[in-house]
SEGUDO-271095 format. One record per residue (C-alpha): residue in three letters; chain; x, y, z. Coordinates in steps of 0.25 Angstrom, whole numbers, plus 5000, padded with zeros to 4 digits. Layout:
+-----+---+------+------+------+
:   r : c :    x :    y :    z :
+-----+---+------+------+------+
: ALA : A :    X :    Y :    Z :
...
+-----+---+------+------+------+
This chain:
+-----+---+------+------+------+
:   r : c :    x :    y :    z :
+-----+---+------+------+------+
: UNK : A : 5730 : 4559 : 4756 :
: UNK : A : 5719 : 4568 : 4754 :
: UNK : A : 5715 : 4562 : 4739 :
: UNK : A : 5713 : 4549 : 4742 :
: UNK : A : 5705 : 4554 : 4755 :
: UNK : A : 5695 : 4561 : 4744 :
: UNK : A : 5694 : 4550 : 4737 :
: UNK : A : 5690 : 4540 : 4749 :
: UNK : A : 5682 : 4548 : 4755 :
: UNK : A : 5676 : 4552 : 4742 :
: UNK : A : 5675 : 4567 : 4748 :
: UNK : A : 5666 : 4575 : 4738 :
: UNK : A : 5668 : 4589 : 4742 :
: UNK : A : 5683 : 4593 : 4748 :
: UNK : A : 5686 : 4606 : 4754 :
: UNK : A : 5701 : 4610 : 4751 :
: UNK : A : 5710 : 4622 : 4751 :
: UNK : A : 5717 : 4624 : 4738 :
: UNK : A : 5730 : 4619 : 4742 :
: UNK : A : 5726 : 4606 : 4745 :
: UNK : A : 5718 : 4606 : 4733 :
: UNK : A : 5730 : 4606 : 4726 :
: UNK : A : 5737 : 4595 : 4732 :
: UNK : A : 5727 : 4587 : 4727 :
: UNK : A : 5728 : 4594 : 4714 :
: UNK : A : 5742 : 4592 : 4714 :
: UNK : A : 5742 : 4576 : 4719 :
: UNK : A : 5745 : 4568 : 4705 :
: UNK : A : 5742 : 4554 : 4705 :
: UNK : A : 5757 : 4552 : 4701 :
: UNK : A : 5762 : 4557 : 4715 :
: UNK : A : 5755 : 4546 : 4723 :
: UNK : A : 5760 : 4532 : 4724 :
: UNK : A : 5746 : 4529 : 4721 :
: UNK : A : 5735 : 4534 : 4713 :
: UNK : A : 5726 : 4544 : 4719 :
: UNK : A : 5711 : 4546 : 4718 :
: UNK : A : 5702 : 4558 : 4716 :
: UNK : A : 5691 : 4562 : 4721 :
: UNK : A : 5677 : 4557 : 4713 :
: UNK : A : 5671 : 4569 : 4704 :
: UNK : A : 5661 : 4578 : 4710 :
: UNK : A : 5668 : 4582 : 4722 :
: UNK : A : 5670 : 4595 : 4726 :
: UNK : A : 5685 : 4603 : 4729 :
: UNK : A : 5681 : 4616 : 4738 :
: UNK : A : 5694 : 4624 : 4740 :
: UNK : A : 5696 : 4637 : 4747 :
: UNK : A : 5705 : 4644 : 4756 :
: UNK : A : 5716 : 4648 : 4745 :
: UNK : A : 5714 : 4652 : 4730 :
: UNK : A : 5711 : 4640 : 4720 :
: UNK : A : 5722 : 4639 : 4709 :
: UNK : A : 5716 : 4630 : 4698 :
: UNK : A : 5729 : 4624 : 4692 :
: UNK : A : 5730 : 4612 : 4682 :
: UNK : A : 5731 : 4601 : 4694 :
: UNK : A : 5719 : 4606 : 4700 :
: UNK : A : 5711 : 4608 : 4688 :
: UNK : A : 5715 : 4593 : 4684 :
: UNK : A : 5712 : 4589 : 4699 :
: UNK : A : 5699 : 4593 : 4699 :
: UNK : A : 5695 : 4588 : 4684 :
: UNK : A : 5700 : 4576 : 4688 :
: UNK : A : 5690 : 4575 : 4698 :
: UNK : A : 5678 : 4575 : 4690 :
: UNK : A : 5669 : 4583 : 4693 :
: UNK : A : 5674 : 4589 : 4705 :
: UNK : A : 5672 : 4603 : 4709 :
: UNK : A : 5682 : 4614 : 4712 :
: UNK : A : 5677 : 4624 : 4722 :
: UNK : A : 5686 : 4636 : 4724 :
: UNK : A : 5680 : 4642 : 4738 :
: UNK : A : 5692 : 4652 : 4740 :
: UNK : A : 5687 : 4667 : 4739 :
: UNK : A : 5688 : 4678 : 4749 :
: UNK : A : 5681 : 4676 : 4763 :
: UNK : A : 5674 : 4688 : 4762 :
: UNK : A : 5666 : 4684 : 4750 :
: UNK : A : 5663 : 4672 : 4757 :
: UNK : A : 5659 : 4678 : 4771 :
: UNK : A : 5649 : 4687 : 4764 :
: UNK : A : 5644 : 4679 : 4754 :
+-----+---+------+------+------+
């Protein structure tokens, strides 16, 4: 339920930990009853908390956004505490 969510609410900027960016990744249109939406191009996808793996269905994921941006914000704390 958290596509179609995006979508209606036409959220520009989500905040998500990886492993729910790759449900999303992962949700094909051929797994649904009926067909799901994307996001409109331009939004933003920030994710931290857990390394990013870029794999083919998140690459494809993202391009098929259009325009979307992938922001990985995972790093050590201590970089981000100082910094």
């Amino acid at each position: 339920a958290l596509r179609p969510t995006l979508v209606a609410e036409d959220v520009q900027r989500a905040f998500l930990p990886f492993a729910v960016l790759q449900q999303l990744a992962s949700f094909t249109e051929a797994e649904a009853s009926v067909p799901m939406p994307l996001p409109k191009g331009g939004c933003e996808i920030i994710t931290a908390g857990e390394a990013l793996l870029v794999n083919d269905e998140l690459r494809v994921f993202v391009c098929g956004l259009g325009g979307a941006q992938l922001h990985n914000q995972y790093g050590p704390t201590e970089t981000h505490v100082v910094s």
